[in-house]
N, C-alpha and C positions, 0 to 999 in steps of 0.2 A: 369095199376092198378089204377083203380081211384076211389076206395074207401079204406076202411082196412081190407077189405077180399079176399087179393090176388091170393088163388089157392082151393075156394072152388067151382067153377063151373065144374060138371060133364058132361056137353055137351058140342059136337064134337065142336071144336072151327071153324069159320067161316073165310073169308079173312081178314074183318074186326080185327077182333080180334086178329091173329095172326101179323097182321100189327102195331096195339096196341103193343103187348107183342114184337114185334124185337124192337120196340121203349124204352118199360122199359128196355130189355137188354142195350141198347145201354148209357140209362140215368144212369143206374146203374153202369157203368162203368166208367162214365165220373163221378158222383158221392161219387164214389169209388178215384180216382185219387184227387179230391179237398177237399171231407172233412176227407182223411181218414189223411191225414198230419193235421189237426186240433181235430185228439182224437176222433172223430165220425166212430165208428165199422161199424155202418150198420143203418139198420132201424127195426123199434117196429111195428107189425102190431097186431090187436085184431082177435082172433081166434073164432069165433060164436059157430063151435064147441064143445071146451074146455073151453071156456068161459074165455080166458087168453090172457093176451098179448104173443108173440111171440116177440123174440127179433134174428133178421138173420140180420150175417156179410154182405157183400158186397157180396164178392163170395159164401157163402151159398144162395143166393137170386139170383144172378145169375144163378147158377147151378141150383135152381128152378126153374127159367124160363127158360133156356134151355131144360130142362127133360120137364116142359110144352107144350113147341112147339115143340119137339121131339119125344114124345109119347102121345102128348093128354091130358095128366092128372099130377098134381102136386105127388110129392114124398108124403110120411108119414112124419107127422110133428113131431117134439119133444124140448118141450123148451129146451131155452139153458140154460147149468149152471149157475147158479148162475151171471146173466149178471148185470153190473152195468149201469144204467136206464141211467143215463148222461151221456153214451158213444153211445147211439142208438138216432136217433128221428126219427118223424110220416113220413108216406111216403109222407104225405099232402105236411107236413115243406121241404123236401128233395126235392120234387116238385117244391115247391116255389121257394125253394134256386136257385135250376138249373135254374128254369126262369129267375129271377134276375140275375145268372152270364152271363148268355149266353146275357140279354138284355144290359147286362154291358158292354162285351167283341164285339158288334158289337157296340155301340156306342164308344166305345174306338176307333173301327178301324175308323169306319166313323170320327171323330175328326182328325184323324193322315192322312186319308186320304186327309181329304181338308187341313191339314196344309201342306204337302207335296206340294198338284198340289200349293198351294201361293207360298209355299219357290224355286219350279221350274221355276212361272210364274217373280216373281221379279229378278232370275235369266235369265231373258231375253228367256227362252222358249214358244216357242207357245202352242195356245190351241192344235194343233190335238197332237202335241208334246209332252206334258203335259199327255194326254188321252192316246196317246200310250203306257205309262212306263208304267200310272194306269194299260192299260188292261195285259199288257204283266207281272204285279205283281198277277193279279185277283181279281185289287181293281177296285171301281166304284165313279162316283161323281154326285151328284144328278142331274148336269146340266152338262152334261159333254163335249158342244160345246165351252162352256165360262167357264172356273175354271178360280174362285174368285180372285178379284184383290185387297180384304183387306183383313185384318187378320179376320181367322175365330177360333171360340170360343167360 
C-alpha cells in the first residue's frame, strides 16, 4: 500500500502486487504487535471515494488484505464509529515507524554481535571458534576471519 488509497484498484492484481500485499500483511502484523501495546488501534487511510478518512483496526486491515488477495477485490468499506483520531495514524507514519524499528532491531543485533565475538575472543577463543557459535546462533560479523580484538561500540 504505498499511498492512502489501499483497496481501490479494480484490476486483476499481478505477481508484483500480490507480492506487495503478502508484504503489508505481514507489516501489518508485526505493526499490530508493537504499536498496539502503545494505544495505536490501526491506521487512517483517505477514501477518494467517500471522500473521508477511514479509520481500520489492525485486524480489520488485515482481513482486508487477505479478502484482497483471496478474491481479487477489497471488501465494502464503512467508516468506523465514531473512532478517536489519536488512536489511528497515516499508513505513511506506520511505514516509517516499522522501517525504523526493524533498522533499530538489526543494529541492535549487529552491536551485541560483535560484543560477543570480543567477549569470546578475550576469553581466549579463536577466530574460526568464535565464527562457529556466531553461525551456529545465525549471527554474522562483518569480517568474520578476524573478530575484533577491541571493544566495539
Amino acid at each position: 500500500m504505498e499511498d492512502d488509497r489501499p483497496f481501490d484498484d479494480e484490476a486483476p492484481l499481478d505477481e508484483d502486487e500480490r507480492v506487495a500485499l503478502q508484504q503489508d500483511l505481514i507489516d501489518v502484523e508485526v505493526l499490530k504487535e508493537v504499536l498496539r501495546p502503545k494505544g495505536i488501534k490501526g491506521a487512517v487511510f483517505y477514501c477518494s471515494d467517500c471522500e473521508e478518512d477511514h479509520y481500520l483496526s489492525w485486524d480489520l486491515l488485515a482481513g482486508n488484505l487477505k479478502e484482497l488477495l483471496d478474491a481479487g477485490e477489497s471488501p465494502v468499506h464503512e467508516p468506523a464509529f465514531d473512532p478517536d483520531p489519536d488512536q489511528y495514524v497515516s499508513w505513511d507514519y506506520a511505514r516509517g515507524f516499522l522501517d525504523g524499528y526493524e533498522s533499530f532491531e538489526q543494529e541492535e543485533l549487529t552491536d551485541v554481535t560483535l560484543r560477543l565475538a570480543q567477549e569470546l575472543k578475550e576469553r581466549g577463543w579463536t577466530g574460526p571458534e568464535v565464527v562457529g557459535v556466531l553461525d551456529a546462533l545465525g549471527l554474522e560479523l562483518t569480517s568474520p576471519e578476524d573478530p575484533p580484538t577491541s571493544g566495539a561500540g
